[in-house]
C-alpha positions in Angstrom: 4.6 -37.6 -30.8 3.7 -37.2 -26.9 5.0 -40.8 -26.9 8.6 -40.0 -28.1 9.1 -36.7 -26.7 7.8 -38.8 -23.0 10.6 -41.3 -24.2 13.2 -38.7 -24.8 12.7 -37.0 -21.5 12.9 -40.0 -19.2 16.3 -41.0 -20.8 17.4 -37.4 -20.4 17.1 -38.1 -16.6 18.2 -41.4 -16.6 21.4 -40.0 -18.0 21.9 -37.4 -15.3 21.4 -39.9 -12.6 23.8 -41.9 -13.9 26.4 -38.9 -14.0 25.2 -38.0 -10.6 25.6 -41.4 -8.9 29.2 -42.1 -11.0 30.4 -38.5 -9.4 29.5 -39.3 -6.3 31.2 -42.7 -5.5 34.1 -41.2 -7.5 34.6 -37.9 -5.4 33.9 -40.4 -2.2 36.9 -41.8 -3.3 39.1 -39.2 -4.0 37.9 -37.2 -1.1 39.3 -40.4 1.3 43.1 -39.8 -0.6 42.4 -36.2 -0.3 42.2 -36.3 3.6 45.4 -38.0 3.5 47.6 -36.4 1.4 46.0 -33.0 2.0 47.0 -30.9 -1.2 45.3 -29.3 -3.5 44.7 -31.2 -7.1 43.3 -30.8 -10.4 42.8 -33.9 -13.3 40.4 -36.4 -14.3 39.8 -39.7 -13.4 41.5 -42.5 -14.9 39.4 -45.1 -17.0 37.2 -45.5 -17.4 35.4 -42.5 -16.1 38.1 -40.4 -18.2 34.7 -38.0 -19.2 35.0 -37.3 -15.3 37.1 -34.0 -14.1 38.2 -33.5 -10.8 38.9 -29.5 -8.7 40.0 -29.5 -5.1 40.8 -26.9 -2.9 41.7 -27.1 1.1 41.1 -24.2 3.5 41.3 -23.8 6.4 38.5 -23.4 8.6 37.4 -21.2 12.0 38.1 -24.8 14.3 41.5 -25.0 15.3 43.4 -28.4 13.6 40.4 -28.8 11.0 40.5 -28.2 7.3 37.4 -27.8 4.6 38.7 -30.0 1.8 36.3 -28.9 -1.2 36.1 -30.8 -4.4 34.2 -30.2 -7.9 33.4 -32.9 -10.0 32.6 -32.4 -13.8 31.2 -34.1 -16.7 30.3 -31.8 -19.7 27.7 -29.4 -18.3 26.7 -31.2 -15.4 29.1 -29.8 -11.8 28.7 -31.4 -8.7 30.1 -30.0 -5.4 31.1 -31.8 -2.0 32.9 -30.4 0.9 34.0 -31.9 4.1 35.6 -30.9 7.6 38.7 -33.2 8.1 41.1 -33.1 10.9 44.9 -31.8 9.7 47.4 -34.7 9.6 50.0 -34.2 12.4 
């Protein structure tokens, strides 16, 4: 029993560092088009990462020409949450 339940746990963790590490290369790219285009978007991610949902927001901050671009990735329960300073496109 201590065997299984031992088992059980491990993959649980497995799983969520999987999910963490996918989120993060994914938001790492979308945060790059993000400083770009600099708009606000909402979806999810194409293909296969489809289980993958995608917030951003842009503020702007107290520095003058510098934004906080935000963005929330999700994947069932699990919500991760990066935010950057980026300059404003002239």
């Amino acid at each position: 029993m201590t065997l299984i339940y031992t088992l059980n746990y491990h993959l649980g963790i497995l799983e969520r560092h999987e999910t963490v590490t996918i989120a993060s290369l994914l938001a790492r790219e979308k945060m790059s088009e993000l400083e770009k285009i600099s708009e606000e978007q909402k979806g999810v991610f194409p293909a296969p990462y489809s289980d993958y949902s995608y917030e951003s927001s842009i503020r702007e901050s107290l520095l003058p020409g510098i934004s906080e671009v935000s963005l929330i990735v999700r994947r069932d329960k699990e919500e991760i949450r990066f935010s950057e300073l980026v300059r404003k496109p002239k």
